[in-house]
KOLVEXPA-158552 format. One record per residue: residue in one letter; y negated, x, z negated of N, C-alpha, C, CB in turn. Coordinates in steps of 0.1 Angstrom, whole numbers, padded with zeros to 4 digits, always signed. Glycine has a CB too. Layout:
% KOLVEXPA-158552
AYXZYXZYXZYXZ...
END
This chain:
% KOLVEXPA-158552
X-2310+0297+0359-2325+0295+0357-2327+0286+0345-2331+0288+0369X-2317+0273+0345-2319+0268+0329-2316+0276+0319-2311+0258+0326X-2308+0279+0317-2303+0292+0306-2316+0299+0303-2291+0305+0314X-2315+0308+0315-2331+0315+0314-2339+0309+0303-2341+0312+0328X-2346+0296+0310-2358+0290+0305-2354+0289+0285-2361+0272+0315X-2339+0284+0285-2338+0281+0273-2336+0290+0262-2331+0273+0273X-2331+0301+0270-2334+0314+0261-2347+0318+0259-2328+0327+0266X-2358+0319+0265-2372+0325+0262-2371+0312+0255-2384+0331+0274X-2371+0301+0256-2379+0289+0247-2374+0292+0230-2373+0268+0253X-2362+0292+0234-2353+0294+0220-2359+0309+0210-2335+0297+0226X-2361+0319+0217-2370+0331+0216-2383+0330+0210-2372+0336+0227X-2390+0324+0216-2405+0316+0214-2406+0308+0199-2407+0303+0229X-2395+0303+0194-2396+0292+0183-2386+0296+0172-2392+0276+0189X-2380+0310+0181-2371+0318+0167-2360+0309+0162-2382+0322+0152X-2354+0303+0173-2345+0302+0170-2331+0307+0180-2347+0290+0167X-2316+0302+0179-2307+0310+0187-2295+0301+0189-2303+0323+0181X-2291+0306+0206-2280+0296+0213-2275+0293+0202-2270+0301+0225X-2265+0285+0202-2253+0281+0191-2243+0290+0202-2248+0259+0187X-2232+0298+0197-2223+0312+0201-2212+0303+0199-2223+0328+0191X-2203+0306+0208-2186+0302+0207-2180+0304+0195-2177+0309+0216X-2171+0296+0184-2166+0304+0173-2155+0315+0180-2159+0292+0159X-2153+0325+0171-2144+0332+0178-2128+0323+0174-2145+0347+0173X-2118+0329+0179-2105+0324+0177-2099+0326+0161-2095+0332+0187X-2090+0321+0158-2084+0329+0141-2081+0340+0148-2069+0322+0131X-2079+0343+0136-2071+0357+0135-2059+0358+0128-2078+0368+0129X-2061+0349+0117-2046+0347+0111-2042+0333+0108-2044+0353+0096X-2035+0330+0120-2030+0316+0117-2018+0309+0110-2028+0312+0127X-2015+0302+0104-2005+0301+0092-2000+0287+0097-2013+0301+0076X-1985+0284+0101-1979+0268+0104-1972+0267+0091-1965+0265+0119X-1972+0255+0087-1964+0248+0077-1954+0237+0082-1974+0241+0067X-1955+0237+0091-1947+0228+0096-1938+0229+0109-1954+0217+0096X-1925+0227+0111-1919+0226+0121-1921+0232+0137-1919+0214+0121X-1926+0218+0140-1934+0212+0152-1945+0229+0156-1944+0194+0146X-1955+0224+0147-1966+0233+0149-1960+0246+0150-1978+0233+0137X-1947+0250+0140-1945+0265+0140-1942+0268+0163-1926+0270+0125X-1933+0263+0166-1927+0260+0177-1941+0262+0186-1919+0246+0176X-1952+0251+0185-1962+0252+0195-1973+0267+0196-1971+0239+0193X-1976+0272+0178-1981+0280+0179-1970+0296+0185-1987+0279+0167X-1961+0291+0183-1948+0305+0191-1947+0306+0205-1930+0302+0187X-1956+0296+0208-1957+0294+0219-1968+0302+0230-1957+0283+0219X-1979+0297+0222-1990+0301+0227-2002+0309+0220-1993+0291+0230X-1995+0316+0210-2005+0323+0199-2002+0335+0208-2002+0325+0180X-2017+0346+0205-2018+0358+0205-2005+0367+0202-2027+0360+0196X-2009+0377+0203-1997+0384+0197-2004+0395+0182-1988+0396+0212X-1997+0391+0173-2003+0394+0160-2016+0380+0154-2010+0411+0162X-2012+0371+0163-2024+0356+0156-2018+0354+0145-2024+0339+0166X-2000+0344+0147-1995+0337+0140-1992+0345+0129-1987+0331+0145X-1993+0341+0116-1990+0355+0106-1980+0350+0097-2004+0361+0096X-1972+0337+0100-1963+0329+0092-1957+0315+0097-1969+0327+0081X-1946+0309+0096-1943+0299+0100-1937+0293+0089-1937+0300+0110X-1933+0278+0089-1928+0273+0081-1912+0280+0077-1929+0260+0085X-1901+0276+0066-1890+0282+0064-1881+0275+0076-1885+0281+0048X-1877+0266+0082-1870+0256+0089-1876+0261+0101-1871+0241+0085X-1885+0270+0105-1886+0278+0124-1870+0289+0121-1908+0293+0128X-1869+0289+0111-1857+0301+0111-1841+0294+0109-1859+0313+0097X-1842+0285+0111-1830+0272+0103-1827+0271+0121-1840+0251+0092X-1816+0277+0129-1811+0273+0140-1803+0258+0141-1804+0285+0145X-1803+0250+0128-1795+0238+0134-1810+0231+0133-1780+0231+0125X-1824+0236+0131-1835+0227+0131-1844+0230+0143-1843+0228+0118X-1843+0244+0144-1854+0249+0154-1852+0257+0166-1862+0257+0147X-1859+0251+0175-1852+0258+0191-1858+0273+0194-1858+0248+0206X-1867+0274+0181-1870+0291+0182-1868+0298+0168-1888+0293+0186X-1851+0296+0166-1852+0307+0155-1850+0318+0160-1843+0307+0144X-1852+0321+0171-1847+0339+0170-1864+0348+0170-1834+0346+0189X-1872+0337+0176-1884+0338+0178-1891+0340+0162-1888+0325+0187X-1892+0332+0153-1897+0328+0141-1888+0336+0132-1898+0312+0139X-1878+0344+0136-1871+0357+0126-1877+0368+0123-1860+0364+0131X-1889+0371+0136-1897+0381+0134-1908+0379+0124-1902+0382+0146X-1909+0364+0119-1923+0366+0113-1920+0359+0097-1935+0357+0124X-1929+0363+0091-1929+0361+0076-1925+0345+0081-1944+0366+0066X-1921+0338+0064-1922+0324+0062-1928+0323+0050-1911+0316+0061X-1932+0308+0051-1936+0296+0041-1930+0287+0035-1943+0290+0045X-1932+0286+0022-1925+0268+0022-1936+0260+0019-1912+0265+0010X-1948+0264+0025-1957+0247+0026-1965+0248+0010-1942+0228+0028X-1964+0258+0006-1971+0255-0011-1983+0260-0009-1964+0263-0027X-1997+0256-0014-2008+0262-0017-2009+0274-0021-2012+0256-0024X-2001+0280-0036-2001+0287-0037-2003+0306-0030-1997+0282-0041X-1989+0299-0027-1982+0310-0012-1995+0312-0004-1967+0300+0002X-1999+0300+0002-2005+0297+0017-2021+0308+0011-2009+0274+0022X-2026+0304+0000-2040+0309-0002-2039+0328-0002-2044+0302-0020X-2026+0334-0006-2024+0346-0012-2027+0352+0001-2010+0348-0019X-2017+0345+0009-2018+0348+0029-2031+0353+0035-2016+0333+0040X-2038+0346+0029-2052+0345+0029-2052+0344+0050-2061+0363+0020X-2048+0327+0051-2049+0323+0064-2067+0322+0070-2040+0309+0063X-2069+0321+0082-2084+0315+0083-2080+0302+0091-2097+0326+0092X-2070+0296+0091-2068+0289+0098-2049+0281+0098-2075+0296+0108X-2049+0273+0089-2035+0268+0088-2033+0252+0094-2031+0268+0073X-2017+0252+0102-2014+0245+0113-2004+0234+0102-2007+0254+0127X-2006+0222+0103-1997+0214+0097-1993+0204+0107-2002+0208+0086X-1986+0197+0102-1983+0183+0108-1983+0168+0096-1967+0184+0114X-1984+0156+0107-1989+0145+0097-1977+0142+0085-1993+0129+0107X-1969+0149+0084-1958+0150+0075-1961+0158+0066-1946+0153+0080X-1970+0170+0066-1971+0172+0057-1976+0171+0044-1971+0174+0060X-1973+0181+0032-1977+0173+0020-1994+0171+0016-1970+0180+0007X-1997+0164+0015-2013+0156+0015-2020+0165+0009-2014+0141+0008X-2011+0165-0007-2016+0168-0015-2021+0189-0011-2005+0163-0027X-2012+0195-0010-2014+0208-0004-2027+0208+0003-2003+0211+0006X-2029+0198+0019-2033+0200+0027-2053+0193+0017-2024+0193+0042X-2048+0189+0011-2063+0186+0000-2067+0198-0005-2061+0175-0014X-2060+0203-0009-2063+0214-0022-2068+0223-0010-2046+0222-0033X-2058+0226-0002-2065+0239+0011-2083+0237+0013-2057+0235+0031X-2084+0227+0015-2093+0222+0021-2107+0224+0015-2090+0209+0023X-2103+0223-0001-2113+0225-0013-2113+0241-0015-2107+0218-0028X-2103+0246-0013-2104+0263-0011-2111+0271+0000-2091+0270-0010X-2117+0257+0012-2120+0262+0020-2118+0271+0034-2124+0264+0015X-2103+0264+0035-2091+0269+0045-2090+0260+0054-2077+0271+0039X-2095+0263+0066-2092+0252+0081-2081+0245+0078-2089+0261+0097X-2076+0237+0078-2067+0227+0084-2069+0221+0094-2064+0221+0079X-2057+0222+0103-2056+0214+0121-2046+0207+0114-2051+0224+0139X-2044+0189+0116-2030+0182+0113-2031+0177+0127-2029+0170+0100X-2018+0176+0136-2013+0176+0145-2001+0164+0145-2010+0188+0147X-2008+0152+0150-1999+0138+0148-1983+0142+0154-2008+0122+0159X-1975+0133+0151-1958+0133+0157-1958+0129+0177-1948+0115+0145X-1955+0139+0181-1954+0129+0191-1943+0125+0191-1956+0132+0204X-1944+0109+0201-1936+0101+0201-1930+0099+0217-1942+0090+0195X-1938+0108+0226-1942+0105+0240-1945+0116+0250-1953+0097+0240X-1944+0113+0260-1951+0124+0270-1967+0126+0270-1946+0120+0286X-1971+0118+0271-1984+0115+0269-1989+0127+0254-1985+0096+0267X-1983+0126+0244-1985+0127+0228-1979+0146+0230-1971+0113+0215X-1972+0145+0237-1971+0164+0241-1978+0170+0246-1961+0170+0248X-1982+0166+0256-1989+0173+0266-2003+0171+0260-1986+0168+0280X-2006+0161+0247-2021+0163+0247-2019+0176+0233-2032+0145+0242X-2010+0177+0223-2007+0187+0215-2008+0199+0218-1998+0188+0211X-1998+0199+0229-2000+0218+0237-2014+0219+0242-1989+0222+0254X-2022+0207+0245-2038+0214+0247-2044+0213+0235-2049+0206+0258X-2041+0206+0226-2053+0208+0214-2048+0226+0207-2049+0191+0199X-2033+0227+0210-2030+0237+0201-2036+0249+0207-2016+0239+0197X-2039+0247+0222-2048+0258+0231-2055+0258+0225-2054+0258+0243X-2063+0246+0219-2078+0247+0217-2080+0253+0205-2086+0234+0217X-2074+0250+0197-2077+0255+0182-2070+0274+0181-2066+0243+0169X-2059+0279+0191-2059+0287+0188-2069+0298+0200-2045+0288+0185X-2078+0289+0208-2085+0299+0213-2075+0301+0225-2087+0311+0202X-2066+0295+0232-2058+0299+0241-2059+0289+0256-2044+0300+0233X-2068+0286+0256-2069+0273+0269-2065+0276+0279-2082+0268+0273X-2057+0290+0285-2053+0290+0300-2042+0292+0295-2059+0300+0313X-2033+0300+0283-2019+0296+0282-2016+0287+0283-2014+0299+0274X-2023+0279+0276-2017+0265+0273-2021+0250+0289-2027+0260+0254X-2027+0259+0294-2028+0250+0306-2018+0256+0313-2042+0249+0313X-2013+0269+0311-2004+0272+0321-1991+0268+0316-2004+0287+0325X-1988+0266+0304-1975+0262+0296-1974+0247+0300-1975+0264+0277X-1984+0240+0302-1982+0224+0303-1981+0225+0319-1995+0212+0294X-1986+0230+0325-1984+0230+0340-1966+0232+0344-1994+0242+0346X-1962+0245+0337-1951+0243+0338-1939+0234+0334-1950+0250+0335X-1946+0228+0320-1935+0217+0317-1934+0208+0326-1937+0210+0304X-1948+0203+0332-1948+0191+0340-1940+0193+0351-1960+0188+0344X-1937+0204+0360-1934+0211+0367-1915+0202+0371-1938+0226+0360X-1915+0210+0354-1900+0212+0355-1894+0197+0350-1894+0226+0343X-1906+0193+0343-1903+0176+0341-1899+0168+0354-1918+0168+0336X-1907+0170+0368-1909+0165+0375-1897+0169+0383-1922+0166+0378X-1889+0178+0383-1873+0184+0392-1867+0176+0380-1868+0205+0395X-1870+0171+0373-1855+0162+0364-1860+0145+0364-1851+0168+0343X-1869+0141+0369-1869+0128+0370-1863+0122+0387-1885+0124+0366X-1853+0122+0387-1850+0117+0404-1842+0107+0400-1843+0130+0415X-1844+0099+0389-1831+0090+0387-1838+0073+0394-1826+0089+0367X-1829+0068+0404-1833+0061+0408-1834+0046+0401-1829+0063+0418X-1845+0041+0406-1849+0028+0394-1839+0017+0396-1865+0019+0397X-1830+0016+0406-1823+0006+0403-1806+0007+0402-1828-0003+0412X-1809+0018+0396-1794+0027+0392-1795+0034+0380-1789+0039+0403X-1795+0024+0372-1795+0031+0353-1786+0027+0349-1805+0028+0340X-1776+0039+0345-1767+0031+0336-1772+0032+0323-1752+0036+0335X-1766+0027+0313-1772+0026+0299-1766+0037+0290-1770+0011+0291X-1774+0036+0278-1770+0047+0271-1769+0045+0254-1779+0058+0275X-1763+0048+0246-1764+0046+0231-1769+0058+0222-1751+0041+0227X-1781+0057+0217-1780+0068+0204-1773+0064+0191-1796+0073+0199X-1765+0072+0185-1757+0062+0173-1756+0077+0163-1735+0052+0178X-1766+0081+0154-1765+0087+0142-1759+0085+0130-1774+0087+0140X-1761+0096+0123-1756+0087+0106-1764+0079+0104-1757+0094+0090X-1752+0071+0095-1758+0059+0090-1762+0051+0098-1766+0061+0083X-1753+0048+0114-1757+0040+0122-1770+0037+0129-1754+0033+0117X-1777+0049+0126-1791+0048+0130-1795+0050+0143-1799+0058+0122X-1802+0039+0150-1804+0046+0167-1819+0041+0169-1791+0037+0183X-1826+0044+0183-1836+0043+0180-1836+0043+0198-1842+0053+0169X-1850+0037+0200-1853+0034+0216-1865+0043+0218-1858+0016+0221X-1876+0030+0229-1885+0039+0239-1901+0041+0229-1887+0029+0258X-1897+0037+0211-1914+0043+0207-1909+0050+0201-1927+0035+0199X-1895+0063+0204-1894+0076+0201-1896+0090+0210-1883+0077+0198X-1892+0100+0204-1892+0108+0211-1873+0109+0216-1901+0120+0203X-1868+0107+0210-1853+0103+0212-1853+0095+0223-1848+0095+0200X-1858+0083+0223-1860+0075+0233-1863+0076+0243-1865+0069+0231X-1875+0082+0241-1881+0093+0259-1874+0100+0264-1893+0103+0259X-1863+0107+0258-1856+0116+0263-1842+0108+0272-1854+0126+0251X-1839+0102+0265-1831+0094+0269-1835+0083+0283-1828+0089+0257X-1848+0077+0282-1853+0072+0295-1855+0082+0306-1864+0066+0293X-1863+0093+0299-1866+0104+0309-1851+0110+0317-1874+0116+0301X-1839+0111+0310-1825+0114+0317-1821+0105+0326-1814+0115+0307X-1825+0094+0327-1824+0083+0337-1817+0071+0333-1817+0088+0349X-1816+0067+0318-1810+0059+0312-1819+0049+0306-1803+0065+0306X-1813+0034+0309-1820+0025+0297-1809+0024+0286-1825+0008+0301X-1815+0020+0280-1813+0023+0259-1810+0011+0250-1829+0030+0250X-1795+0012+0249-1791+0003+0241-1800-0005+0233-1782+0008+0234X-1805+0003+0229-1817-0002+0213-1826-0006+0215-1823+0008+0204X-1832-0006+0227-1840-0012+0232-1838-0032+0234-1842-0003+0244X-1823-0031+0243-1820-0044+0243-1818-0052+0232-1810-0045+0249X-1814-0042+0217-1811-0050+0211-1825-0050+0203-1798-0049+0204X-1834-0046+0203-1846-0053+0201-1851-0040+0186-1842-0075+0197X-1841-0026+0188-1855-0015+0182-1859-0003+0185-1855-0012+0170X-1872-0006+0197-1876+0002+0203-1881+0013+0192-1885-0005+0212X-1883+0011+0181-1891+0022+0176-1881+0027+0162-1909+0016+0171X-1868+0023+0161-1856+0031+0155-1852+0019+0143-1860+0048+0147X-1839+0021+0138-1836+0010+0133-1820+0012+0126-1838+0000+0144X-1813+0009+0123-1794+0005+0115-1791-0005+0130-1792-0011+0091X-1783+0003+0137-1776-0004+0148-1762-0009+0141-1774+0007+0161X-1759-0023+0138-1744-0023+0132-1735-0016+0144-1737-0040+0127X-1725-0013+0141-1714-0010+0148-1709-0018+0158-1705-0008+0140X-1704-0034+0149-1702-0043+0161-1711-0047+0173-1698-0054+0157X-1725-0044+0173-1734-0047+0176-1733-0036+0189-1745-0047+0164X-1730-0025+0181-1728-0012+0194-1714-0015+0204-1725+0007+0184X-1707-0020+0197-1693-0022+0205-1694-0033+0216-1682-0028+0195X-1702-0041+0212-1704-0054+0221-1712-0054+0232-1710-0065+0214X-1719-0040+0227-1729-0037+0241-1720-0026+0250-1749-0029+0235X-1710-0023+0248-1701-0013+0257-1712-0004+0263-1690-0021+0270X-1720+0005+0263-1726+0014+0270-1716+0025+0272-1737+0018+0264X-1725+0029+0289-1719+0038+0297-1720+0046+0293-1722+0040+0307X-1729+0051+0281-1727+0065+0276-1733+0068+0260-1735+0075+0286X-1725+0071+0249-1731+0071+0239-1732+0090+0230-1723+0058+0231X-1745+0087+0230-1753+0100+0221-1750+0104+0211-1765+0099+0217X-1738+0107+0204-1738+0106+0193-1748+0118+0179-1724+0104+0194X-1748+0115+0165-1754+0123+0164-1748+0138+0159-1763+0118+0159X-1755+0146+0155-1748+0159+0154-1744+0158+0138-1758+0173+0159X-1731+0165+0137-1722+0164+0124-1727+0178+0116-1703+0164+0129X-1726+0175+0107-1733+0192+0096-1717+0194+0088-1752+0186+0078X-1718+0205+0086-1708+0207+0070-1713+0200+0062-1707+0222+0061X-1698+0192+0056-1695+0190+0040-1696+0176+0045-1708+0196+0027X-1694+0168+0033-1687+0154+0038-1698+0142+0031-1668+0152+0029X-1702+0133+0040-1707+0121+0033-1704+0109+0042-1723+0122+0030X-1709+0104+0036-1708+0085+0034-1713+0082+0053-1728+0075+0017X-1726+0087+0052-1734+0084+0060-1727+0087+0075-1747+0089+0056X-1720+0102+0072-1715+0113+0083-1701+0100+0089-1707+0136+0074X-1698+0098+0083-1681+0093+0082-1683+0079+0097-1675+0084+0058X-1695+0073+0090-1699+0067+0108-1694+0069+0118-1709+0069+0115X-1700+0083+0118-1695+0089+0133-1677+0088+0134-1701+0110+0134X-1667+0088+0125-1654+0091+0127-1644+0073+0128-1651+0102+0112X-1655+0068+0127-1651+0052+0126-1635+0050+0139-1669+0041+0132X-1627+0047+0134-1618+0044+0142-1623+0036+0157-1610+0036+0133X-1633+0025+0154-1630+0016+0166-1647+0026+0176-1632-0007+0162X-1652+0033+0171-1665+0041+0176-1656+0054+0186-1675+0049+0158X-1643+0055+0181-1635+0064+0190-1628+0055+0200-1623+0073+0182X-1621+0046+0195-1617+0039+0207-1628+0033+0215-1608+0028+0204X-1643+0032+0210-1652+0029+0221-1654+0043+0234-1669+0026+0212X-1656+0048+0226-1654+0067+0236-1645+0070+0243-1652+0081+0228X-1627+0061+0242-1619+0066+0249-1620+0068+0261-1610+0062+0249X-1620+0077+0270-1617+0076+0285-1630+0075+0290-1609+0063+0289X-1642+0074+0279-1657+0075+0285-1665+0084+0280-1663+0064+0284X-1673+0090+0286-1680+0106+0284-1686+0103+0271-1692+0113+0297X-1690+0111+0260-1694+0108+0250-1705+0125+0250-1680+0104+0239X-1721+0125+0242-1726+0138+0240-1729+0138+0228-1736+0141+0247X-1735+0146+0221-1737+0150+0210-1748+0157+0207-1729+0155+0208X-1761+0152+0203-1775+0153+0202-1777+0172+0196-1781+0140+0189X-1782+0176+0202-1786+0191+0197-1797+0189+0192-1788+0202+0205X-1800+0186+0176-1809+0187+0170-1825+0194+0175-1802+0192+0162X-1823+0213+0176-1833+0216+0176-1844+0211+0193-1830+0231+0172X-1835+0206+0201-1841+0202+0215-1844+0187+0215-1831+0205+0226X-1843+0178+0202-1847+0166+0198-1856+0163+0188-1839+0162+0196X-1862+0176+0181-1868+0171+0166-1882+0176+0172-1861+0179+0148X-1889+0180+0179-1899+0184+0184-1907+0180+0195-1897+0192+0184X-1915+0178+0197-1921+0174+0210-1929+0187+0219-1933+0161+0205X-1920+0192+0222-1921+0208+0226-1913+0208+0242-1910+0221+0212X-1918+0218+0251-1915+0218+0260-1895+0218+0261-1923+0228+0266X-1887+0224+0246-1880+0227+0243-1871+0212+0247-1884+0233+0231X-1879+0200+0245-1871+0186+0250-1865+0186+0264-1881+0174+0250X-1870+0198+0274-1863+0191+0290-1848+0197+0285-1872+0199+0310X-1845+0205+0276-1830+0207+0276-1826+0196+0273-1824+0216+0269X-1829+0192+0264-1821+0176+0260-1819+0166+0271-1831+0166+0249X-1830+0167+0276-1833+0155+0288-1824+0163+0302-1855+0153+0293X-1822+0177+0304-1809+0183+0309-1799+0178+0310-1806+0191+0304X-1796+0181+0299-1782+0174+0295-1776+0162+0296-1781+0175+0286X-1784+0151+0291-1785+0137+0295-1785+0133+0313-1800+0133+0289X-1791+0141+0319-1791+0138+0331-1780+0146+0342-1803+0139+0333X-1771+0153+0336-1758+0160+0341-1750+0152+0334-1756+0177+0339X-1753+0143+0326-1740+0130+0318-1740+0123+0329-1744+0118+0302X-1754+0119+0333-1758+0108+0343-1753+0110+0357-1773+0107+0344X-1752+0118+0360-1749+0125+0371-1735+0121+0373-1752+0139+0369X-1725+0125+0365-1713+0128+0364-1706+0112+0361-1710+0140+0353X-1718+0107+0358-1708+0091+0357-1716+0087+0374-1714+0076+0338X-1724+0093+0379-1728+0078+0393-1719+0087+0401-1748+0074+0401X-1713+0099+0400-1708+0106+0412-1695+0104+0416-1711+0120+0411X-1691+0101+0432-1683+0091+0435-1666+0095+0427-1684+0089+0453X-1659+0094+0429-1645+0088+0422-1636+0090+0432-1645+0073+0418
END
């Protein structure tokens, strides 16, 4: 009946509802993260490109996915030719680009880092929203929560601890997404105690002194550096002797994608295997 009334009024004075916009049609990611969420939940024939690094399998948990589809490398140029109605970035991306788009008159969505559970689950609905997809994406986060919720059974007063130790001695606690993963497996976090929740240069002796039950280490690339050689540190192996050691899979850590409960998997079959009896 309201409707009604406000259509003949609107009729009467010549003017008209404001109409839903429609969805894109050609959506364009420049970045990472976004390529991953829109692979997720786009149309089929929406997404019309992803960044170059969705096809990089030591970066992305959907290269076989993002093989199908053209790439980018994030330049204006490229991006305008595409002739996108709508391109997906992240707050990493380059500024400058995402200015120039903007003056050409090309949507840009920038999509903050998550750091959190909270910071995913609001992404996978904004990325519903912008691609026009609001019951995938309510059904995609329903599931994550789902499956989130069969891997949190770690009891609160039974954590053993845990170390992330990257190149260059880099570890990081609970204002990561590293960090969450690692709480969420049922572990508290070295880095936390020693006071950097939000990432930081863990010295070595610093890691030794804290003996954790289990350390993360990070993942090794070809070819040789300074930074890598960390990981091979003589007394970093005799910390590992005789105690379970893992090894971070990049593409199930760099994203805040449903793609993280593997990480948090894995972590919690470490966990497992150290409380189970002897």
């Amino acid at each position: 009946m309201v409707r009604r009334f406000c259509l003949a009024a609107c009729l009467l004075v010549g003017l008209t509802l404001p109409v839903a916009a429609d969805p894109p049609r050609r959506v364009l990611s420049v970045n990472l993260c976004t390529d991953q969420l829109a692979m997720l939940l786009a149309a089929p024939g929406q997404l019309v490109s992803v960044s170059y690094l969705a096809q990089d399998p030591t970066a992305s948990a959907m290269a076989d996915e993002a093989a199908r589809l053209p790439v980018n490398h994030g330049l204006a140029e490229e991006i305008f030719l595409m002739q996108p109605d709508l391109v997906l970035a992240g707050a990493w991306s380059n500024p400058a680009t995402i200015r120039l788009l903007q003056r050409l008159n090309i949507p840009v969505e920038v999509f903050p880092v998550e750091t959190d559970i909270p910071g995913i689950r609001a992404n996978i609905l904004r990325m519903g929203e912008v691609l026009g997809r609001q019951p995938e994406a309510e059904a995609l986060l329903a599931r994550f929560d789902a499956d989130l919720a069969r891997l949190s059974d770690a009891p609160a007063n039974q954590r053993p601890r845990a170390a992330l130790y990257m190149v260059n001695g880099y570890s990081t606690g609970r204002n990561s997404l590293a960090g969450q993963i690692v709480e969420l497996a049922g572990f508290d976090n070295v880095a936390d105690e020693l006071g950097l929740p939000s990432g930081g240069v863990l010295p070595l002796e610093s890691l030794l002194l804290s003996a954790p039950d289990l350390l993360v280490e990070g993942r090794r690339y070809p070819g040789n550096s300074r930074a890598q050689e960390m990981l091979d540190h003589p007394a970093l192996r005799a910390l590992t002797k005789g105690k379970p050691a893992e090894v971070m899979g990049d593409p199930d850590w760099v994203c805040g994608t449903p793609y993280i409960l593997r990480a948090v998997t894995q972590l919690r079959d470490a966990r497992l295997a150290l409380q189970a009896p002897q």
